[in-house]
Backbone bond lengths (Angstrom), bond angles and torsions (degrees), N, CA, C in turn:
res aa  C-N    CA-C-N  psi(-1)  N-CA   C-N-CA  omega(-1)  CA-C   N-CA-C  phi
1 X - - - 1.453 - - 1.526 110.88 -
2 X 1.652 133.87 -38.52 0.828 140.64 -159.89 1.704 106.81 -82.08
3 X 1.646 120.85 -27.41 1.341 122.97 152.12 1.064 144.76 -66.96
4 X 2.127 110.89 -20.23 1.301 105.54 137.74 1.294 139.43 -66.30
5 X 1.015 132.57 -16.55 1.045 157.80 -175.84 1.590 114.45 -67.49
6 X 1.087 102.56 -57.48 1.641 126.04 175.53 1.493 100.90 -64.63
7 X 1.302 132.59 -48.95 1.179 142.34 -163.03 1.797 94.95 -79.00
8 X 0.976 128.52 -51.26 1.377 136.99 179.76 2.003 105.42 -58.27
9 X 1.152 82.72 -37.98 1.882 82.23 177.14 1.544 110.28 -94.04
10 X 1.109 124.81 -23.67 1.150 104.38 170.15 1.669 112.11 -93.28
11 X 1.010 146.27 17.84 1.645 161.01 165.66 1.823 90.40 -89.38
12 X 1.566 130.14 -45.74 0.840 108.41 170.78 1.746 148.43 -82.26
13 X 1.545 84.81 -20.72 1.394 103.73 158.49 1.368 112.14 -51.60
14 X 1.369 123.65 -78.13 1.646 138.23 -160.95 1.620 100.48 -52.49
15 X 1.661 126.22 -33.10 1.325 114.94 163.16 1.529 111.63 -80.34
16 X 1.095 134.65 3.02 1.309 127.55 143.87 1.559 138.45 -79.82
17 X 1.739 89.32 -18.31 1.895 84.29 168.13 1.222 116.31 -127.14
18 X 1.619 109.12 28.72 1.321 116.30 -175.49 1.998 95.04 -152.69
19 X 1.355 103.81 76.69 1.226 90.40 176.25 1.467 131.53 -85.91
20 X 1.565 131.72 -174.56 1.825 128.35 -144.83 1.763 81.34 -66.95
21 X 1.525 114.43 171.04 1.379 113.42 154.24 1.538 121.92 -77.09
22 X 1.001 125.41 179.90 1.433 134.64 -178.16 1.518 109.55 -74.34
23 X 1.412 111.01 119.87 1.701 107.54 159.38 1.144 118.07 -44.18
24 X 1.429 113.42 -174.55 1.770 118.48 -171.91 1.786 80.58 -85.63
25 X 1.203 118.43 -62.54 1.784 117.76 -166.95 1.306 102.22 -38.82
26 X 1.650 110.86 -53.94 1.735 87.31 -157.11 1.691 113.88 -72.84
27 X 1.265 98.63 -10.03 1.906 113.99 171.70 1.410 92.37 -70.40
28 X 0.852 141.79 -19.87 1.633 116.60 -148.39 1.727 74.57 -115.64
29 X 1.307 124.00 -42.60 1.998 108.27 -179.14 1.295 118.76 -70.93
30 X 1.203 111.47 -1.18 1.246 119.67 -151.07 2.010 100.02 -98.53
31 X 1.577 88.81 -42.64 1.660 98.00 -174.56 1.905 97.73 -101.51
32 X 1.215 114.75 -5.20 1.575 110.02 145.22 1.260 121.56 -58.98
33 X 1.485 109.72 -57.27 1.013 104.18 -172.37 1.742 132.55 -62.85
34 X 1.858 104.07 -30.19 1.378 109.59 170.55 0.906 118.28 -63.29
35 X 1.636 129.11 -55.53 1.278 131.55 172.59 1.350 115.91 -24.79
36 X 1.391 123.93 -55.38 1.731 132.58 -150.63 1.873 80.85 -84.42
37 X 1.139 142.43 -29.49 1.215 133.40 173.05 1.522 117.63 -59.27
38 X 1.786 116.44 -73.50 1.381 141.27 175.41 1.589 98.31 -41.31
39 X 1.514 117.71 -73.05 1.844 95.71 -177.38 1.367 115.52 -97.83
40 X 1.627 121.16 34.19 1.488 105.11 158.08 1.429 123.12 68.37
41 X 1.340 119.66 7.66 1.649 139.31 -169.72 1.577 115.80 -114.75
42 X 1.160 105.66 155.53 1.505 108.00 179.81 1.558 99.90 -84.83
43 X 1.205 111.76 127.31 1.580 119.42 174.83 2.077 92.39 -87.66
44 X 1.717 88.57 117.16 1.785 104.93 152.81 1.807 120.88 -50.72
45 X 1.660 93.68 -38.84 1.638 84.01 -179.29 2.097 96.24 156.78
46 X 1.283 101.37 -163.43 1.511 102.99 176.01 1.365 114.36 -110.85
47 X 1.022 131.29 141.19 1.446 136.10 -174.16 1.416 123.57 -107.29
48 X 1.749 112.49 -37.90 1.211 109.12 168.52 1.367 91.35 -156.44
49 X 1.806 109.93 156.69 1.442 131.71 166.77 0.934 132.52 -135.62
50 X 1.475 135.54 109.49 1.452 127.15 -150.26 1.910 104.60 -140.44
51 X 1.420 101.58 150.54 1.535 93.66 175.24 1.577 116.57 -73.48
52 X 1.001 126.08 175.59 1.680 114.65 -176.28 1.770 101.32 -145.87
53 X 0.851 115.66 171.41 1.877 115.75 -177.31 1.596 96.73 -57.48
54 X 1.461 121.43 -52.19 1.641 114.15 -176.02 1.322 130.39 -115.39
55 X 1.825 85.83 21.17 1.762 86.23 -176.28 1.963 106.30 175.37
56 X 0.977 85.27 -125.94 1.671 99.47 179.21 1.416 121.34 -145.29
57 X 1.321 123.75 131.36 1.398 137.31 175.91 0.749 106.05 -118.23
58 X 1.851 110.11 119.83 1.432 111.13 -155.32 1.873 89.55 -136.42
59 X 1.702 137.11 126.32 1.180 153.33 -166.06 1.616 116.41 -88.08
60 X 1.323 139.90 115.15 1.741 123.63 -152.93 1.435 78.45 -133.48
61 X 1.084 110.11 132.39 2.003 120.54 149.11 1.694 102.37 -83.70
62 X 1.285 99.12 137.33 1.756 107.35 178.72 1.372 92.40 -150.61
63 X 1.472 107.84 133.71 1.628 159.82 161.05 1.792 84.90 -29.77
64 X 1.526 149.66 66.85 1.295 133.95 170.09 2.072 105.49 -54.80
65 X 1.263 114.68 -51.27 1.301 116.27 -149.85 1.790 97.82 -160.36
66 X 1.417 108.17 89.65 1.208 155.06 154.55 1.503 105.88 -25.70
67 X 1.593 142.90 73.95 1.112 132.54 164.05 1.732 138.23 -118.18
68 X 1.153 133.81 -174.67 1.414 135.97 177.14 1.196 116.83 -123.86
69 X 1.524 111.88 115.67 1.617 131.85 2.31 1.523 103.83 -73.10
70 X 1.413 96.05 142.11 1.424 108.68 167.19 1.534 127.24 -49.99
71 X 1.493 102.93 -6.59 1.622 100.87 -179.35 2.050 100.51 -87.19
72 X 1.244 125.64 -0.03 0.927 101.06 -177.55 1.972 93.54 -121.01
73 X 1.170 97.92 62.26 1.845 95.85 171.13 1.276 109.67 -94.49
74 X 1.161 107.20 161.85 1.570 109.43 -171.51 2.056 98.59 -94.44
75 X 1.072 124.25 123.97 1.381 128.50 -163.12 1.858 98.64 -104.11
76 X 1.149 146.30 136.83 1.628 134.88 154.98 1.544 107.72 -114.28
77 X 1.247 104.49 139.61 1.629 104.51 171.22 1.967 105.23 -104.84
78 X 1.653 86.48 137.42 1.280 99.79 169.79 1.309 128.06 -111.86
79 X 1.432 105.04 151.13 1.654 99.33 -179.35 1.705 106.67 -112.69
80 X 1.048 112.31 119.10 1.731 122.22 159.32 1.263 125.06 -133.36
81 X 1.795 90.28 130.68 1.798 128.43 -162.40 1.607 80.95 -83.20
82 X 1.576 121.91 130.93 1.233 133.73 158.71 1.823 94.81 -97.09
83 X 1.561 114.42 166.16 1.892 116.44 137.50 1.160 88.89 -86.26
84 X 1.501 84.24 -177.93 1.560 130.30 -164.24 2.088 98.45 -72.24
85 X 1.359 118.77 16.50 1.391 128.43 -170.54 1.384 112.42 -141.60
86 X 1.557 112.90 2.95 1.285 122.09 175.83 1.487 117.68 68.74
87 X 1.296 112.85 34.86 1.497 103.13 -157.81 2.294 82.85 -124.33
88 X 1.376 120.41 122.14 1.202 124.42 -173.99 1.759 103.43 -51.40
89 X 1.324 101.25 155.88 1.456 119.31 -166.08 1.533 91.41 -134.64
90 X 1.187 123.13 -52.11 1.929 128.22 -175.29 1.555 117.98 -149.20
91 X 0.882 134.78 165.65 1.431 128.18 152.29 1.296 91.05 -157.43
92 X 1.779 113.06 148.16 1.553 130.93 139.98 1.228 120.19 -140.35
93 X 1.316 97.94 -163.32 1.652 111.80 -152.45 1.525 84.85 -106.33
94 X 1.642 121.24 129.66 1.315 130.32 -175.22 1.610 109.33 -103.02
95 X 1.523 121.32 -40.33 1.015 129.64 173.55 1.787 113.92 -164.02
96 X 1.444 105.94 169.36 1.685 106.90 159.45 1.160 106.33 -123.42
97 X 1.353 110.13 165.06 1.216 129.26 153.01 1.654 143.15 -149.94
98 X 0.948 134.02 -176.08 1.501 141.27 155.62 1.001 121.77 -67.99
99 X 1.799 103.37 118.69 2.114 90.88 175.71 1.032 153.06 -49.18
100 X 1.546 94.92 -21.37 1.351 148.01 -160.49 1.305 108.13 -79.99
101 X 1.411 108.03 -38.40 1.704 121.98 -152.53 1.254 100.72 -108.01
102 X 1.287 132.95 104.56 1.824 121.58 158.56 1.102 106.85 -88.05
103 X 1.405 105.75 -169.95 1.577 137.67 -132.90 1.977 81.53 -75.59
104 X 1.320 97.83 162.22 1.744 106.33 173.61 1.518 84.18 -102.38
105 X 1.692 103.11 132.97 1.723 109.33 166.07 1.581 102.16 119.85
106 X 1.342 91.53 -24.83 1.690 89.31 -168.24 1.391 109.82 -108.98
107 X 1.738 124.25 146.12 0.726 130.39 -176.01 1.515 126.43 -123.07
């Protein structure tokens, strides 16, 4: 009895110093949220979230250049590499665009 026991406490330990990994959401709020820090911009929202070999690459639309009418603001998408702990590794600027303007191809 006393080796289940042991076995039961140490299963609970190791989920105490090794907790679950991060969902795709909390990756994807997580590198929202840095982004809207690092360039100082209102993040539109998340665009894409994907697992990566050491982590998460997670896609943010951010507010670059704020104008009237709002349909013609200038929008940039960013890319930020989280680890596997949510903690940023890189981010850049992938492209800009027009609010106005979607993707060529798409309809």
């Amino acid at each position: 009895m006393a080796e289940r026991r042991s076995a039961r406490e140490a299963r609970a330990e190791e989920f105490v110093t090794d907790p679950p990994p991060l969902s795709a959401a909390q990756a994807g709020q997580r590198g929202l949220r840095q982004v809207a820090e690092l360039t100082g911009r209102d993040p539109e929202g998340i665009s894409g979230v994907e697992p990566s070999q050491d982590g998460w690459l997670v896609t943010v639309e951010v507010v670059e250049d704020a104008r009237i009418p709002s349909s013609t603001d200038v929008i940039a998408t960013y890319q930020a590499e989280l680890d596997l702990d949510g903690e940023l590794i890189s981010y850049r600027r992938m492209r800009r665009f027009a609010r106005g303007r979607g993707d060529e191809g798409i309809i």
